[in-house]
Structures are given as C-alpha cells and as structure tokens.
N, C-alpha and C positions, 0 to 999 in steps of 0.2 A: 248437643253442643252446650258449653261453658255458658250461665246467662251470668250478667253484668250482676252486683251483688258491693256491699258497705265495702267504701275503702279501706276502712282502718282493719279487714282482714285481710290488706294485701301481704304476700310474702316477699320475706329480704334473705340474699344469698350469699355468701362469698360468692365473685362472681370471675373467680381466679382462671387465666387459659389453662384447658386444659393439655397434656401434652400426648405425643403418641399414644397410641396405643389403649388408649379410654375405652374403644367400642364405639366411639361416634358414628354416627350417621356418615358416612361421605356423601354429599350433595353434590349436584350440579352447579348451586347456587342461583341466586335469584340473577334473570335478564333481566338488564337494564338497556336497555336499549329507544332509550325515553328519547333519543335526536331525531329517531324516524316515526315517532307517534305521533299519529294527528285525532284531531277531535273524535270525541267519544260519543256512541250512541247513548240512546236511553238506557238501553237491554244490558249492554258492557256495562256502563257504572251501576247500575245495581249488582250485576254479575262480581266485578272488581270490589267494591264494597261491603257483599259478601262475604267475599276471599278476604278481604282484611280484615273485617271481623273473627275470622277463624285464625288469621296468625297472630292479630294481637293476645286471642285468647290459648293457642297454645304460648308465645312468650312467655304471660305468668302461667301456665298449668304446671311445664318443665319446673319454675323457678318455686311453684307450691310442691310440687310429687318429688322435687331432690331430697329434703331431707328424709324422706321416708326411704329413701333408697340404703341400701349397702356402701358404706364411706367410699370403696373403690368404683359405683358406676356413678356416685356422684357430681363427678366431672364431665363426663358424658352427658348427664342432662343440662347441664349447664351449657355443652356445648349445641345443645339442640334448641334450647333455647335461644341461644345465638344466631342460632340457622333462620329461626324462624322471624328471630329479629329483622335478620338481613333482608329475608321475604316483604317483609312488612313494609319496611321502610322504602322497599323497592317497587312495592304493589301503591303506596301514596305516592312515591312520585311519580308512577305513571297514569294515575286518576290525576293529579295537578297535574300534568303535562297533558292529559287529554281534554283539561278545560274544568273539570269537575275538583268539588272541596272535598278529601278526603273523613271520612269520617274517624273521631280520636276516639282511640282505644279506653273502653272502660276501666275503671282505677281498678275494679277486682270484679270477679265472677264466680258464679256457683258450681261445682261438678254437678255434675247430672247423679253421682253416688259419691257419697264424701271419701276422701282422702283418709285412712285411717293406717296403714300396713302397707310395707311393699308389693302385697298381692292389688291391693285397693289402688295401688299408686301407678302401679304398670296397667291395670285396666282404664285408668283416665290416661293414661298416655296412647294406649290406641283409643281412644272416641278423641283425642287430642285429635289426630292424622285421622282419623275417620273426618272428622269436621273438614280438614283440610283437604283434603281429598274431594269432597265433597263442593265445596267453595271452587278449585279450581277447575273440575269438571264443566259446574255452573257457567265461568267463564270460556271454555273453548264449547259451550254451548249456545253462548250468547254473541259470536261474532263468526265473521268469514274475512275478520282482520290476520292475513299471515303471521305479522310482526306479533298482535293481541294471542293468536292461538299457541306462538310458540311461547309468549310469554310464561302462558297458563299450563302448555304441557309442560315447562322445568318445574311450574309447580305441584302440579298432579304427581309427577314422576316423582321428584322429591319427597313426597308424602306418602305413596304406596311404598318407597324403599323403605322408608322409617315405620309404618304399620307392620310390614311385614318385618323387620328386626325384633319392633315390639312385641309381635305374635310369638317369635322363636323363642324368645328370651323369658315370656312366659309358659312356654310349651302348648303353645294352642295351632290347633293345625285344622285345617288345613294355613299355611301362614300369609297365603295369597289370597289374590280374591280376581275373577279374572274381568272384571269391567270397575277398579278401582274408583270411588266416589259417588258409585250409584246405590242409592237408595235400595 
C-alpha cells in the first residue's frame, strides 16, 4: 500500500469529464445506503477505516500515475479516480453514520516503487486495487451486517474489475485472481 509521505509532492490534474469511450472502469458504484445503518462495531470501524485508507490512497495514486500515461488513457485515469473518490466519500459517510469519526485522507503518499514510466505507472495502479481489494475484503470480513456486507461486496467487486483491466492492459496474466483481496 501507498504510505502517507510530504505534501508538497502531492499531484495536480486537469480534472476534465472524461467522455465515452476512455476505457474506464464501469463500476457498480459506491452503496449508499447510510438510512438503514445503525451503530458500528469495533471490528467494522477499523475494518471501514481500512477500506478508506485504500481509496483515499488510490484517489491521489490515479491523479499521480495519469500523466505518465499515453495522452488518450489519460482520461480514464481520471476517471478512476473519480470512482474511487465516490468510494470514499461514501465509506466516511457510512463510518459518521455508524457513529464513528472517519479518518482524513493523507495530503500525499509514497508508491511502494516509484512512478517513473507508463510500465511503472500501470504497476502502481494494480497494488492501487490490490490495496483496495484488500480493504474491502477486510470489511465483509469484519461483519454479519447484511446492509455493511453488501456495502463492502460493490467495493471488493469494484476493485477486482479494475485489477483485472489493469492486468490486461499490461499483459499480465493470469488477469484474475480467484479469491480477490486475499493476501
């Protein structure tokens, strides 16, 4: 995973919609479904805390690994970025909504191997959804909350499709993995 690391080497984007046809991700999208959430256990908010740690850090990873990309998949990262915004935003209101202070996103983080090339740059975008993955696993591990588990499968689900795009898109195969988020 992305550790937390000086602000002032956060990355800035054009942060333009992009339009069909990009290659994005199609998601599920994050469930929001924060009216029927009730109080949180211990196990969840560390679990959900997790998981937000991993989409705040994919947020800036997308917004650091775009420009090493090819001008046309540019947009696509951008809009994965987006994706994982919406995750985010949507995994802290259901930590507030379950009672708990969501924890903020670190201003900038370290790759686990630096960003240098578009080979360099698609290998941090899968440990990006590896993290992720990994996070929301965490979470329908941590509950036998219906509402908490379906939350966490659009997130798991969501982040095994995006791994495996990334796998294809760098020619690594096998592009699946068949227990997504597990260590």
């Amino acid at each position: 995973m992305s550790t937390p690391t000086d602000p002032t080497t956060q990355p800035t984007t054009d942060a333009t919609q992009p339009t069909d046809g990009t290659g994005a991700a199609t998601t599920t999208g994050p469930a929001t479904s924060t009216d029927t959430a009730g109080p949180l256990a211990e196990a969840e908010i560390t679990a959900l805390q997790q998981a937000l740690a991993a989409e705040s850090a994919a947020v800036w990873g997308y917004e650091l690994l775009a420009p090493w990309l090819a001008e046309d998949a540019r947009p696509a990262a951008i809009a994965l970025s987006r994706s994982h915004l919406q995750r985010r935003e949507a995994t802290a209101e259901r930590l507030d909504a379950g009672g708990a202070t969501p924890d903020l996103a670190a201003p900038a983080y370290q790759p686990a191997t630096p960003v240098t090339d578009p080979a360099t740059a698609g290998l941090f975008a899968q440990d990006l959804e590896i993290d992720c993955a990994g996070g929301w696993r965490a979470v329908i591990g941590s509950t036998d909350d219906t509402e908490l588990r379906g939350f966490a499968l659009a997130g798991l689900s969501d982040a095994a499709v995006r791994l495996a795009q990334r796998k294809l898109a760098a020619g690594v195969t096998p592009a699946t993995v068949p227990f997504p988020g597990q260590a």
